[in-house]
C-alpha positions in Angstrom: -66.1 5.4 -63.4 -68.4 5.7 -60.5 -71.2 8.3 -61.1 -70.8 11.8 -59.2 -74.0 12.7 -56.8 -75.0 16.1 -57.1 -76.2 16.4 -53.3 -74.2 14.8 -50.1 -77.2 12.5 -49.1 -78.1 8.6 -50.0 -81.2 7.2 -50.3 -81.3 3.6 -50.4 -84.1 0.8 -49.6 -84.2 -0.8 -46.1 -85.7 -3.0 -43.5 -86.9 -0.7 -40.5 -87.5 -3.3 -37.4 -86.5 -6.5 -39.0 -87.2 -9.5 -37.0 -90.4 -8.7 -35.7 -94.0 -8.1 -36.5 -93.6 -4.1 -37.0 -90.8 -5.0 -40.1 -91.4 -3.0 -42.8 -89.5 -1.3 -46.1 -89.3 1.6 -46.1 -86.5 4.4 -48.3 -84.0 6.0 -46.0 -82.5 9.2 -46.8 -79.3 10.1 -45.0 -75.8 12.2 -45.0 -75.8 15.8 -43.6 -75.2 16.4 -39.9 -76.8 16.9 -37.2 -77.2 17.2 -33.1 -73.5 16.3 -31.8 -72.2 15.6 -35.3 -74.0 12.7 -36.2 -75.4 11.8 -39.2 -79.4 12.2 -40.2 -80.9 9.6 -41.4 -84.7 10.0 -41.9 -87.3 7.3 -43.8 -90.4 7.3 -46.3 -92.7 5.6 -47.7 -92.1 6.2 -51.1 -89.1 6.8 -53.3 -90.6 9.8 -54.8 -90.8 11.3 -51.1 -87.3 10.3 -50.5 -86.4 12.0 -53.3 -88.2 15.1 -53.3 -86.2 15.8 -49.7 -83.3 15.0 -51.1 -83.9 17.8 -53.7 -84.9 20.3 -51.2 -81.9 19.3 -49.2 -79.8 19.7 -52.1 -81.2 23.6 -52.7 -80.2 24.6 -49.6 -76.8 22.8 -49.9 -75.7 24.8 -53.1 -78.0 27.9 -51.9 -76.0 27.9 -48.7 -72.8 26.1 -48.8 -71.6 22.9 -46.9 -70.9 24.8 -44.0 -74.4 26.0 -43.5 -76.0 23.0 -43.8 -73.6 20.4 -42.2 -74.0 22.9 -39.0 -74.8 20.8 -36.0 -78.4 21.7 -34.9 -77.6 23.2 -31.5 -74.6 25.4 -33.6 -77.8 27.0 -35.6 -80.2 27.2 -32.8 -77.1 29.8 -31.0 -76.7 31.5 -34.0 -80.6 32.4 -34.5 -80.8 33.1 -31.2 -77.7 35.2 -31.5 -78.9 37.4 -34.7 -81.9 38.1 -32.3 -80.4 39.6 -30.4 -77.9 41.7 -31.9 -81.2 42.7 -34.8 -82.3 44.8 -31.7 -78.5 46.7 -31.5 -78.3 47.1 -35.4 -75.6 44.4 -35.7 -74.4 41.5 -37.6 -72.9 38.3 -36.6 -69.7 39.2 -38.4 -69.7 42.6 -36.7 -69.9 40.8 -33.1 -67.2 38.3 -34.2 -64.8 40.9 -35.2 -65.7 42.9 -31.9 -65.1 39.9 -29.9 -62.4 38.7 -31.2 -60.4 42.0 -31.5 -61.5 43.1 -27.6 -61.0 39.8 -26.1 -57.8 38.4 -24.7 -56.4 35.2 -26.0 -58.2 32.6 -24.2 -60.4 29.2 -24.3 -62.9 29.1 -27.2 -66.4 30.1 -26.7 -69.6 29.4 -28.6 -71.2 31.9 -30.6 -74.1 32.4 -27.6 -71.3 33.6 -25.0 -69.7 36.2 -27.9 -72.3 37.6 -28.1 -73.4 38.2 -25.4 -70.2 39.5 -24.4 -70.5 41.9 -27.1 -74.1 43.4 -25.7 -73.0 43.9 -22.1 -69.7 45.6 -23.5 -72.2 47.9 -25.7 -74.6 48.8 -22.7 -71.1 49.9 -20.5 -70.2 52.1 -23.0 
């Protein structure tokens, strides 16, 4: 029976530019998501490095769910950039998506930028 992993990510040993004179080994660590949905793959020196991301990695996996951390990189920059904003108003994300979604007509998805700042010019008009 195969062994369970306690984090989503591998780390194996590889051949980084193989075939010419920069070849080296090096440990690759990847799994997760990132930019567009792809798959992060980043490399060390050493095992122990490898694995000490891993374990950090794996923190903030059971700290803050697979959702949180399988987020694309542009999804979290919007939604920092969106708590920003509605920290000044008193707000919280959930608050502006139940606003938004309860005041807005049925129409095509928007990201989380455009709801919010939906929400703020539907604040100031009040």
């Amino acid at each position: 029976m195969p062994r369970k992993r306690k984090y989503p990510w591998g780390i194996r040993l590889v051949t980084v530019h193989a075939g010419t004179p920069h070849a080296a080994t090096r440990w690759e660590l990847r799994g997760g998501r990132g930019t567009f949905g792809k798959r992060i793959r980043l490399y060390f020196d050493t095992h122990s490095a490898a694995l000490k991301k891993a374990r950090e990695l794996a923190a903030e996996f059971q700290a803050h769910g697979a959702q949180a951390v399988e987020l694309a990189e542009s999804e979290r920059v919007d939604a920092v950039e969106a708590l920003e904003m509605l920290r000044s108003r008193g707000a919280s994300l959930r608050e502006a998506a139940r606003f938004f979604l309860k005041h807005s007509p049925q129409r095509k998805p928007c990201t989380v930028r455009e709801a919010v700042i939906n929400l703020i010019s539907a604040v100031e008009k009040m």
